[in-house]
N, C-alpha and C positions, 0 to 999 in steps of 0.2 A: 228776171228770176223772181217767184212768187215768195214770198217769207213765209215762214211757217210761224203760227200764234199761240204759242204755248200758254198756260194758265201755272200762275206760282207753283201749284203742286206737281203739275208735267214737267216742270221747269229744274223742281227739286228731284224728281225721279230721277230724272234724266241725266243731272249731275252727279247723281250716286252711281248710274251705272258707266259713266263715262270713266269716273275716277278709280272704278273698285278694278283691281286686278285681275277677277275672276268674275263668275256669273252669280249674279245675285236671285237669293228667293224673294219672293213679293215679301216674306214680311223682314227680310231686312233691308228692303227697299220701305217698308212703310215704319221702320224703325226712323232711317235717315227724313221720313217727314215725318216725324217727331218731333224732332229738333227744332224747328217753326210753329208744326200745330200738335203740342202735345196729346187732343185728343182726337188726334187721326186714328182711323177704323179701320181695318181690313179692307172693305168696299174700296173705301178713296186709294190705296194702293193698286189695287186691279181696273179700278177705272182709270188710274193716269198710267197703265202699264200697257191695257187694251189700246188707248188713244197713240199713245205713241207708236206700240207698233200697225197700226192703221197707219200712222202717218209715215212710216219705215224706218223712224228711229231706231227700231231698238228690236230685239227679236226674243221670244221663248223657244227655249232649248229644251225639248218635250221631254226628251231621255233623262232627264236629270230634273225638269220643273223650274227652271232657272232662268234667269233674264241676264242681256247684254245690250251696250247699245250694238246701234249698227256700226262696223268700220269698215265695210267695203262699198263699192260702187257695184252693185249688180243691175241696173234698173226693171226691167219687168224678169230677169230669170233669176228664178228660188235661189236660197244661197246654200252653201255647203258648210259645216262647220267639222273642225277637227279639234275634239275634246280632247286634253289631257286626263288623263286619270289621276294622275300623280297630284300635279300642283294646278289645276283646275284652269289651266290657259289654253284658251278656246280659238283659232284662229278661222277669222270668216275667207270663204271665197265665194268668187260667183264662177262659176262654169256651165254655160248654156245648154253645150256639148253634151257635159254629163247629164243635166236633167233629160233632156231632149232623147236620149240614148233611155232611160229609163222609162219616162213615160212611153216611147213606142215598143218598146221588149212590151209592157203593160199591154199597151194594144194590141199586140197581136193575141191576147187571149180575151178581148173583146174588153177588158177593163178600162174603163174612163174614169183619171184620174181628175181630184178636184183640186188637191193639194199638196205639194211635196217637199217632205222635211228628210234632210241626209244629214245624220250627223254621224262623224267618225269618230270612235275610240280609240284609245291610242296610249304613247308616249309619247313628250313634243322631245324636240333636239336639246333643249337643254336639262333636261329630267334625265336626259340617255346620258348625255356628258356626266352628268353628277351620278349615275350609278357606273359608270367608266372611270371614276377617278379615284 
């Protein structure tokens, strides 16, 4: 198994988004490397946010502009996220199935897809319990 070689600052992204409860924007991702390098810039937050998700750490959630790491296993098929609206808890999946089903609907009207982001809106189950109680 190959290690992956993160640099302090991928290292501090990364542990913000692991820990944060919801999906983070870059700059409070680049707040939390503050706390090390007080004069961290915007740049250095999108450069260890790009890097990580190249290396699949970690994903933007386009509809919203937001960062997570990664928690599921999908290895080469796109992943699927279900956005809470409520209390911004995001849950990844991978399902092959469903991209695969989408990129050919796509093809049959000749479109060649290069990139597919599916994210769901929603309520999660415990947002519903708490407006059920």
């Amino acid at each position: 198994m190959t290690q992956i070689r993160l640099n302090d600052t991928q290292r501090t992204a990364l542990g913000a988004l692991e820990r944060a409860s919801r999906p983070l924007s870059a700059y409070e991702v680049l707040d939390a490397l503050r706390v090390a390098r007080p004069s961290a810039a915007p740049p250095t937050a999108y450069r260890a946010l790009e890097r990580l998700i190249a290396l699949g750490l970690a994903h933007r959630l386009e509809s919203i502009n937001a960062y997570i790491a990664c928690c599921a296993k999908h290895d080469d098929a796109a992943p699927l996220f279900a956005i809470c609206d409520d209390c911004g808890h995001v849950d990844e999946m991978a399902d092959r199935a469903a991209v695969e089903t989408l990129t050919a609907r796509a093809g049959q009207s000749g479109f060649v897809p290069k990139k597919s982001v599916v994210e769901l809106h929603g309520v999660c189950a415990g947002c519903q319990r708490g407006a059920a109680a």
